[in-house]
C-alpha positions in Angstrom: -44.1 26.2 -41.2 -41.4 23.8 -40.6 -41.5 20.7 -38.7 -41.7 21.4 -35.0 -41.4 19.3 -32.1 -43.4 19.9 -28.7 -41.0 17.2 -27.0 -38.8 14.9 -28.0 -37.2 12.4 -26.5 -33.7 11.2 -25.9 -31.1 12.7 -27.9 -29.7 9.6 -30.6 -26.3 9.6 -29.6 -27.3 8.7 -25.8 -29.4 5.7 -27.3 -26.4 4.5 -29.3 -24.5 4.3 -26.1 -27.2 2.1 -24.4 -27.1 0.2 -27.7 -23.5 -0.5 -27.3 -23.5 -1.6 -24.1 -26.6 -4.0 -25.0 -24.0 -5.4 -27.6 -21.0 -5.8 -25.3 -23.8 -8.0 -22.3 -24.8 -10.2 -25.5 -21.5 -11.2 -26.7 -20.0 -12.0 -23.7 -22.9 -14.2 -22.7 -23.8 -16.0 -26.1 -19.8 -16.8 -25.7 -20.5 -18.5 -22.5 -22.9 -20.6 -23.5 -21.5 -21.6 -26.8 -18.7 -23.1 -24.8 -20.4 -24.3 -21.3 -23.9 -25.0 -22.7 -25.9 -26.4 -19.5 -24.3 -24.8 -17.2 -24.2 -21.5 -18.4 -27.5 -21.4 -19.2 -28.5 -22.3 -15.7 -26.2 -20.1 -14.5 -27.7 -16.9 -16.1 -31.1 -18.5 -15.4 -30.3 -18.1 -11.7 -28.8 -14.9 -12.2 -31.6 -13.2 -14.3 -34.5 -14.8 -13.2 -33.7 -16.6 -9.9 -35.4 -19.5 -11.4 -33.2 -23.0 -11.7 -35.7 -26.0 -11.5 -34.6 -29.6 -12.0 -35.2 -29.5 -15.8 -36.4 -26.4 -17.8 -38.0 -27.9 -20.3 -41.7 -28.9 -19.2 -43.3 -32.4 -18.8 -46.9 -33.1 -20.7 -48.0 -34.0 -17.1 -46.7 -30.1 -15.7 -48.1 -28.3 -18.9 -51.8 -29.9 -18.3 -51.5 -29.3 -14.5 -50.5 -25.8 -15.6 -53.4 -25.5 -17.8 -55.8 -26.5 -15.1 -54.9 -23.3 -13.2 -57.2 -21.4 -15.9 -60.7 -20.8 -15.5 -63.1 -21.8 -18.1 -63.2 -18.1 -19.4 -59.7 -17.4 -19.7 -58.7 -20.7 -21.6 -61.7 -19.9 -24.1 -60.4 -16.0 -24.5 -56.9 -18.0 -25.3 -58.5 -19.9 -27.8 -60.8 -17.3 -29.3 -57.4 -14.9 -30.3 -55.7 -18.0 -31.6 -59.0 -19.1 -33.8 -58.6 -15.7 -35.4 -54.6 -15.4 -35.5 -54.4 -18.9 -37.1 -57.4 -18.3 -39.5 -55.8 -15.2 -41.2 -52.2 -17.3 -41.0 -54.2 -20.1 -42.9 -55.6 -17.5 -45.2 -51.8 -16.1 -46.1 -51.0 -19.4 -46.4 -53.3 -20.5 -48.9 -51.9 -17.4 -51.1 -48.7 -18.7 -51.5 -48.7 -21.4 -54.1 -46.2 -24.1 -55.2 -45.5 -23.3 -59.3 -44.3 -25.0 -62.2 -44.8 -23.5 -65.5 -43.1 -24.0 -69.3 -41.2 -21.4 -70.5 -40.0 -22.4 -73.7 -40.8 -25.6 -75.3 -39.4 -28.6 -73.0 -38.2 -26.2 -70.3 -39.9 -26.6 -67.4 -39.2 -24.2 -64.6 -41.4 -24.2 -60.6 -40.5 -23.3 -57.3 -41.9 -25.3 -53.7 -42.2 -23.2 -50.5 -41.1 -25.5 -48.5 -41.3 -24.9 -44.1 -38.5 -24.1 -42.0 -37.3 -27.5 -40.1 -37.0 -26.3 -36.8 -37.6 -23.2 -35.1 -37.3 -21.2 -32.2 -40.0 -19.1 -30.7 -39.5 -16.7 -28.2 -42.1 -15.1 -26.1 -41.7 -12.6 -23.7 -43.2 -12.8 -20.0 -40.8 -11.1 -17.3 -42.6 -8.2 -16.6 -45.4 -9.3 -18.3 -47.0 -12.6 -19.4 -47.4 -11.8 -23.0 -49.7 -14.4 -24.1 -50.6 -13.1 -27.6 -46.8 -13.8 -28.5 -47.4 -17.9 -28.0 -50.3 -17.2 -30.8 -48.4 -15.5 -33.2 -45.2 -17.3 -33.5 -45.7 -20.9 -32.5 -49.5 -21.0 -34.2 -48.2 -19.2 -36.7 -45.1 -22.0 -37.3 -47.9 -24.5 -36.8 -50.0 -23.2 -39.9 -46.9 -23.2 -42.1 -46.0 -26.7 -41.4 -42.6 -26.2 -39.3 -42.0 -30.3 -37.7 -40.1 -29.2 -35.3 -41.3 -26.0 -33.1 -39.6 -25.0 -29.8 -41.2 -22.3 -27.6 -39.1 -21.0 -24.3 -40.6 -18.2 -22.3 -39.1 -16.9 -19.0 -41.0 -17.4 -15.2 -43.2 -15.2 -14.7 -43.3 -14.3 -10.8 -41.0 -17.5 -10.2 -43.5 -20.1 -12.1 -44.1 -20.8 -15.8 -47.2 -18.3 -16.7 -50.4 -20.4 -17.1 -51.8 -18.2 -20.0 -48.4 -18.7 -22.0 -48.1 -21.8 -21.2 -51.6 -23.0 -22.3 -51.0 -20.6 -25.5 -47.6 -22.2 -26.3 -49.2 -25.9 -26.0 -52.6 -25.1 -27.9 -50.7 -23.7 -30.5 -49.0 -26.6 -31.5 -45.6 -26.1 -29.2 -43.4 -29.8 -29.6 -41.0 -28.8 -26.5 -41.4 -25.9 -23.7 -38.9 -24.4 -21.9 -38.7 -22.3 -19.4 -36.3 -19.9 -20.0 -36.0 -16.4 -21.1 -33.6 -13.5 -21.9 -30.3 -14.1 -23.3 -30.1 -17.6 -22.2 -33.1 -19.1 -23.9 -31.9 -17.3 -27.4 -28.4 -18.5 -26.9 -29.6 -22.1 -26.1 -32.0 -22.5 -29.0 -29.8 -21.1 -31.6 -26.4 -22.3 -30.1 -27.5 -25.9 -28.7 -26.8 -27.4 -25.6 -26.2 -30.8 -24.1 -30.3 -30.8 -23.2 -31.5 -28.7 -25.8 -30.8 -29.1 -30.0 -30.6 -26.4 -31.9 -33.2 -25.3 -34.2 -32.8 -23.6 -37.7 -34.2 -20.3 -37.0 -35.0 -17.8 -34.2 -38.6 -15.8 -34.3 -40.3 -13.7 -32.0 -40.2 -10.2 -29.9 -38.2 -9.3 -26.7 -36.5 -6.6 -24.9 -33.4 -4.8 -26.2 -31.5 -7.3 -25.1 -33.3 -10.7 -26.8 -33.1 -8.6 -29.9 -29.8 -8.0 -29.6 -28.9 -12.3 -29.1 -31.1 -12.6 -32.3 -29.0 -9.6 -34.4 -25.6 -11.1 -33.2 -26.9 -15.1 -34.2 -28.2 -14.0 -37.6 -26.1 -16.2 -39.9 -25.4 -19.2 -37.6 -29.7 -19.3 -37.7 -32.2 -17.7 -39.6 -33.8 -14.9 -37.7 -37.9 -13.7 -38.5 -36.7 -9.7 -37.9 -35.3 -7.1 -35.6 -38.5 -7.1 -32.9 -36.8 -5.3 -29.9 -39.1 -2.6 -27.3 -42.6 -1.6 -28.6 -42.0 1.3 -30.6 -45.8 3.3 -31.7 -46.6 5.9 -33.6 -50.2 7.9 -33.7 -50.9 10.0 -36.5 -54.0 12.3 -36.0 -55.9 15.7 -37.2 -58.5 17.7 -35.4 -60.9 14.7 -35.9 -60.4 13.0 -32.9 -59.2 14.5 -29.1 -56.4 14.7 -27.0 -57.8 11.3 -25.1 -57.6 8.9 -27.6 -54.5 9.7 -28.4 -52.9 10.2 -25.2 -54.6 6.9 -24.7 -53.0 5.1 -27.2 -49.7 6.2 -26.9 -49.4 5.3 -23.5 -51.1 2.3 -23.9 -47.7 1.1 -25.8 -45.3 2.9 -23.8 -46.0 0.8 -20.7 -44.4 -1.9 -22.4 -40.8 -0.9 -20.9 -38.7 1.9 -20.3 -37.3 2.5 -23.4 -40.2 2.4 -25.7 -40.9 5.1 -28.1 -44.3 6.9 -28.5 -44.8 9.8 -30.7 -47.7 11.7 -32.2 -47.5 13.0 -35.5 -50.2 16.0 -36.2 -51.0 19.2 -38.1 -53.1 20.5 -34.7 -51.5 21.8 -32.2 -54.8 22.5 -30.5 -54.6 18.5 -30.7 -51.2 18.1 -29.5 -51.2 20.5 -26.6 -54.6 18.6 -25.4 -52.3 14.9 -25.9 -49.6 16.7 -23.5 -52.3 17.5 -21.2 -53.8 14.3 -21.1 -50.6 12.0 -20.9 -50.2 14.0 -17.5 -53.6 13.0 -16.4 -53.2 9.7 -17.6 -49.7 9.6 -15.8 -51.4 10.0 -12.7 -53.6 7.6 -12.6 -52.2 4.8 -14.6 -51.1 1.4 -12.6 -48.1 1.1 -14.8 -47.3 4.7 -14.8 -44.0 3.9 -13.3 -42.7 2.1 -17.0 -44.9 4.1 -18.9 -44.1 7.7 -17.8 -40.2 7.0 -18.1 -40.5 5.6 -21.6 -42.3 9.0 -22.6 -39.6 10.9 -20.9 -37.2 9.9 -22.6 -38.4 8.5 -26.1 -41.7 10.1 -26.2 -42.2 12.8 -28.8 -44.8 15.2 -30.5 -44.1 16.4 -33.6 -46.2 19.4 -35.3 -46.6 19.4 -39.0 -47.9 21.6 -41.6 -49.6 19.3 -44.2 -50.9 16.0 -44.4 -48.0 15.4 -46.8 -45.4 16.5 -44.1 -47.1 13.9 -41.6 -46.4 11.2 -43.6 -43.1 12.2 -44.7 -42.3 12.3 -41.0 -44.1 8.8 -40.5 -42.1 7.3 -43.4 -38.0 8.9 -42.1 -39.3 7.4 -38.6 -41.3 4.1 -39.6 -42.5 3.2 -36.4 -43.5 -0.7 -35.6 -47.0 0.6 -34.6 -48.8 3.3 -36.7 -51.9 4.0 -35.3 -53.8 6.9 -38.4 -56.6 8.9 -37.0 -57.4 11.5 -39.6 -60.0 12.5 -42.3 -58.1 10.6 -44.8 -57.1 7.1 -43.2 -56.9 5.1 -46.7 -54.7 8.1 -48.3 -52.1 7.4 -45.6 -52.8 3.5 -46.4 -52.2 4.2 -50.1 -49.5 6.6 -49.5 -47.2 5.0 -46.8 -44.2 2.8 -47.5 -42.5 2.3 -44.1 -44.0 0.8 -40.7 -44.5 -2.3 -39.2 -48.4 -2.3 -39.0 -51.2 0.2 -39.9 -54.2 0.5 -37.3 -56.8 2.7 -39.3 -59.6 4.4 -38.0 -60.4 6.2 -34.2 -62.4 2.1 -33.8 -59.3 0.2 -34.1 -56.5 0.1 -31.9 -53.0 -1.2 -31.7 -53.6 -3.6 -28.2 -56.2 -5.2 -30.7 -53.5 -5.8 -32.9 -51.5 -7.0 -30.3 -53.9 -9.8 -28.8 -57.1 -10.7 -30.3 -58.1 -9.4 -34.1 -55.3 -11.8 -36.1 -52.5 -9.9 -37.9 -49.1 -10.7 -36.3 -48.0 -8.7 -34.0 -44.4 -9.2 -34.5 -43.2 -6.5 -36.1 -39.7 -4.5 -37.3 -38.5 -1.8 -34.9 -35.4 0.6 -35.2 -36.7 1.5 -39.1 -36.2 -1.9 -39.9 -39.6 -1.3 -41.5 -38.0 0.4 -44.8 -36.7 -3.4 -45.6 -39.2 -5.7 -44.2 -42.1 -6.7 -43.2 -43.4 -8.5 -39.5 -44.0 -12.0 -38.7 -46.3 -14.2 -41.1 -46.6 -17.4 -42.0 -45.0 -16.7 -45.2 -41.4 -16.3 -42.9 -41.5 -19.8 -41.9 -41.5 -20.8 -45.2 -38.5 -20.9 -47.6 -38.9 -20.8 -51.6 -36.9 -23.2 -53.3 -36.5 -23.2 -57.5 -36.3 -26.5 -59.7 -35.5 -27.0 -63.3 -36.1 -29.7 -65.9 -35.5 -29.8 -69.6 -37.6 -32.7 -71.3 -36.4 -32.7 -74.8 -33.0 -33.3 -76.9 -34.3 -29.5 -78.6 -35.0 -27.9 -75.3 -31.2 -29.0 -74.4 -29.7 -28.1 -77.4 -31.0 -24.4 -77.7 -30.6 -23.6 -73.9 -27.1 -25.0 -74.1 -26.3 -23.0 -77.1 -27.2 -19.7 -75.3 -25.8 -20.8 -72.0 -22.5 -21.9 -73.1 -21.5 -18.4 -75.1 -22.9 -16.2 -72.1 -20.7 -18.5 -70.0 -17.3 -17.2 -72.4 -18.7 -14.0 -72.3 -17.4 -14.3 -69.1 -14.7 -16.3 -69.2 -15.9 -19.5 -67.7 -14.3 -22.6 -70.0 -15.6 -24.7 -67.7 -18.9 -23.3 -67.4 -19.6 -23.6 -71.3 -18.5 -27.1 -71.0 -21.3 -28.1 -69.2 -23.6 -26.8 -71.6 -21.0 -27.8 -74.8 -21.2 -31.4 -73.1 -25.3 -31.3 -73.6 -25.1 -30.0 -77.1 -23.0 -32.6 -78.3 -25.3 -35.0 -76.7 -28.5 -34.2 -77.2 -28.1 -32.2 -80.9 -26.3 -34.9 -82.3 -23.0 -33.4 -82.9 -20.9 -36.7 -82.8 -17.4 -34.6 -82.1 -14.8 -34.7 -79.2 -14.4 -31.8 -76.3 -13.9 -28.3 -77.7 -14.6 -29.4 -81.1 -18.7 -28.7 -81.3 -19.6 -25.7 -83.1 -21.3 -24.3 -79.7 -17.5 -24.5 -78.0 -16.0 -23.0 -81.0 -18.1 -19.8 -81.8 -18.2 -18.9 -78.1 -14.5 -18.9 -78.5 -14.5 -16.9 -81.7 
């Protein structure tokens, strides 16, 4: 039996043409503020959010009164979820080492990871206050040593959120803005009169905060592609159509354009998960996002074999993967392309996204066959080093180096190393004259 879909969603070249008029917004807007700064950013701030206070960046006097505004219970959820995001950060962390080793005798070789200077950390709160996304980029940039962090959310209901806020502060946060969409990427990356530029842009957001991040790349360093929620649940007779019904429209409330698909080799299963998304549909608070992103990016696919599922799993890498099947660690063994697994009927993907400690910012649009999510280990850039300690060490290396260097025509390449051999092997003769110089010429 080939692969069959139950439903899909909507056809790809009607999502390229959203796509490309995501792009056209973006450009026009990160070209405003490049050249009016301020005052376009207020200007879209207004426009977008209806939100232009006196400054957008908060005082320490309005992020504690702000913080006051939580009970006892909430700010100690807040800091339970960061305790375990930053302990597994600290624990990636710890596994990337500084090196320095000795290659040959008198060559000395390392590298330093060394943290991003400044960065920008997005988190998303229009529709809703995403607090989780204050713990995994700024905490995160906190564990890996960044100096300089900047977080900018958007209003949430016409005020900064509380939760984010708090989140943003007790994650380590230098300077808070209030600002979101477009604007806040464009400011961050771009620079304003107010606002400095940092070195690199992380974080998730809608199409069209993805899309500011995509068109920046270059001008700053960006973590990933991290547009809508995309999830993926792959799943056997072993579990019912509630779970995963449950699950996939526990992502797809995220927005309206955010893909959910189930993967199986039952269709007992995936007739049952059709079933019980219209129940759920029914009864669901934010059924009004959440049925329209299964209408049209929702899908069921119906495979043959366990190896068809996770060919499917791989051409499609979702950012969420969520296996349910008798063999969960063959499908962690065996896939290559995703953002994040979530094994086993006990775990679940909103886990993932708020309390149990991976990063939740993670590659969308398949941008999961090149890379990774968020992790400490982005903030931080690998730098090389090399030292030669002895005349020997100087003389063999150059002797190597300057004939690979005519192999490919650079004279002045093998100079450099002729210059050292002369030097440091005691060959006492003028340029071009050393016997390194002369049989890379030969």
């Amino acid at each position: 039996m080939a692969v069959k879909y139950l439903k899909r969603g909507k056809p790809a070249d009607e999502r390229d043409q959203d796509d490309a008029k995501v792009r056209a917004i973006v450009e026009a807007a990160l070209g405003d503020i490049e050249t009016n700064g301020d005052a376009a950013v207020r200007a879209f701030a207004e426009k977008f959010d209806g939100y232009t206070p006196e400054k957008f960046r908060l005082s320490q006097d309005e992020i504690d009164a702000l913080i006051a505004k939580l009970s006892a219970r909430e700010l100690d959820d807040i800091r339970f979820a960061q305790e375990q995001v930053v302990s597994f950060a600290k624990a990636q962390r710890a596994s990337m080492t500084d090196i320095e080793v000795e290659t040959l005798p008198g060559v000395i070789l390392g590298h330093k990871n060394i943290p991003v200077q400044s960065v920008g950390c997005y988190v998303p709160g229009g529709k809703f206050p995403m607090v989780a996304s204050a713990h995994m980029s700024v905490a995160t940039a906190s564990v890996a040593g960044v100096p300089r962090i900047v977080a900018c959310t958007p209003p949430f209901k016409g005020e900064p959120n509380p939760g984010v806020i708090a989140a943003m502060h007790l994650g380590g946060a230098h300077e808070i803005y209030v600002l979101g969409g477009i604007q806040a990427i464009g400011a961050m990356a771009l620079g304003t009169e107010t606002i400095e530029p940092v070195h690199m842009l992380v974080g998730p957001g809608n199409a069209f905060v993805a899309e500011a991040k995509r068109q920046l790349f270059g001008r700053v360093g960006i973590d990933l592609f991290a547009g809508p929620t995309e999830t993926m649940v792959i799943a056997d007779d072993t579990v019912d159509g509630e779970l995963c019904a449950t699950d996939l429209l526990g992502q797809a409330e995220h927005g309206y354009n955010s893909p959910a698909v189930l993967v199986t080799n039952s269709e007992k299963l995936a007739r049952a998960t059709l079933s019980e998304i219209d129940r759920l549909l029914a009864i669901l608070p934010t059924a009004d996002t959440a049925s329209k992103s299964w209408e049209d990016y929702g899908e069921v696919i119906l495979c043959d074999s366990y190896d068809e599922m996770l060919k499917v799993a791989d051409e499609i890498a979702s950012e969420h993967v969520q296996v349910m099947t008798d063999r969960d660690d063959w499908f962690l063994e065996n896939m290559t392309c995703y953002g994040a697994l979530f094994l086993g009927p006990r775990t679940n993907v909103a886990n993932g996204d708020k309390v149990i400690g991976t990063n939740h910012t993670l590659p969308t649009k398949k941008a999961g066959r090149y890379t990774g999510g968020l992790w400490v280990g982005k903030y931080l850039k690998t730098h090389s080093y090399q030292k030669i300690l002895t005349d020997e060490a100087a003389t063999l290396v150059g002797e190597y180096g300057s004939r690979l260097c005519m192999l490919e025509g650079f004279v002045g390449h093998a100079e450099q190393c002729n210059v050292r051999v002369r030097r440091y092997g005691g060959l006492n003769v003028p340029y071009g004259e050393g016997a390194p110089y002369r049989e890379a010429a030969e």
